[in-house]
C-alpha positions as CSV (number, residue, x, y, z in Angstrom):
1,X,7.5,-45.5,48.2
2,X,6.8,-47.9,44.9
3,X,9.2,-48.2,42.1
4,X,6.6,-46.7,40.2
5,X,6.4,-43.5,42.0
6,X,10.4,-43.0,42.3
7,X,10.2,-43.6,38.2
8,X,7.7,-40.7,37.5
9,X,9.3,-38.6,39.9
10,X,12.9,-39.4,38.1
11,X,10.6,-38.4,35.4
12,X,9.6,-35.4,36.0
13,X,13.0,-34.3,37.5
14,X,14.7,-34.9,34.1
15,X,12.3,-33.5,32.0
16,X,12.0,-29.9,34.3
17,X,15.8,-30.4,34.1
18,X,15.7,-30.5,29.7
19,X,13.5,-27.2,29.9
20,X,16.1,-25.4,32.1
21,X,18.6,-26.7,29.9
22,X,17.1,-25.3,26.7
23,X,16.3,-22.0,28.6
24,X,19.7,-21.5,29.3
25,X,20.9,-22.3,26.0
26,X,18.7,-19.4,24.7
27,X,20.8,-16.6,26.6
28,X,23.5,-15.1,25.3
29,X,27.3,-16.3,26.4
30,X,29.5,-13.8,27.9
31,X,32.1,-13.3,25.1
32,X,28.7,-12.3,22.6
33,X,27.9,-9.3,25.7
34,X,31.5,-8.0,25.3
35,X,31.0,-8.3,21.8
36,X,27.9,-6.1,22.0
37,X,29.4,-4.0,24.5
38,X,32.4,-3.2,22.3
39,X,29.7,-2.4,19.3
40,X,27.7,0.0,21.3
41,X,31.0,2.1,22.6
42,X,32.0,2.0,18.7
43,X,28.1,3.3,17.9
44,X,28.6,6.1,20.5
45,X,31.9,7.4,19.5
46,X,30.4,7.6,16.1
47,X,27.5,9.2,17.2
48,X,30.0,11.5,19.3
49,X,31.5,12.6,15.5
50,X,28.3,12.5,14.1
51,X,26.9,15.0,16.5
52,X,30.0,17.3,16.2
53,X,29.7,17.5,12.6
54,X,25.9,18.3,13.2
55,X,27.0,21.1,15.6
56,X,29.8,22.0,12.8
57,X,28.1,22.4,9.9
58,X,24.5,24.0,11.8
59,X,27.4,26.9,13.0
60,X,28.3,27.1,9.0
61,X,24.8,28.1,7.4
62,X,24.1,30.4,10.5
63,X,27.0,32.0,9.9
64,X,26.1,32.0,5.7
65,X,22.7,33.1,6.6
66,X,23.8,36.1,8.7
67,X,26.8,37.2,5.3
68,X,23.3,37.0,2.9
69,X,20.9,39.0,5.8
């Protein structure tokens, strides 16, 4: 092997190892998935209440609608 071809193959190495780099710096870290993941349970417990009240106040202008029928 020539110096020349150990050089661009050096070459080559580092610069497939830069795109890996900056792909990985693109994903997310584990502490900002927990963060997330504590979001979403907060967005479905408030859905939960959300849902309850739905349920709640649908129950209240049946019942309305079956005092004025």
């Amino acid at each position: 092997m020539s110096d020349g071809y150990t050089g661009h193959m050096l070459e080559q190495i580092l610069d497939e190892i830069r795109a890996v780099h900056e792909v990985v710096a693109d994903h997310p870290t584990r502490g900002e998935f927990e963060r997330l993941e504590q979001k979403v349970d907060k967005l479905s417990g408030d859905m939960q209440v959300v849902r309850a009240a739905t349920t709640d106040t649908s129950r209240q202008v049946n019942g309305l609608e079956q005092r004025i029928a």
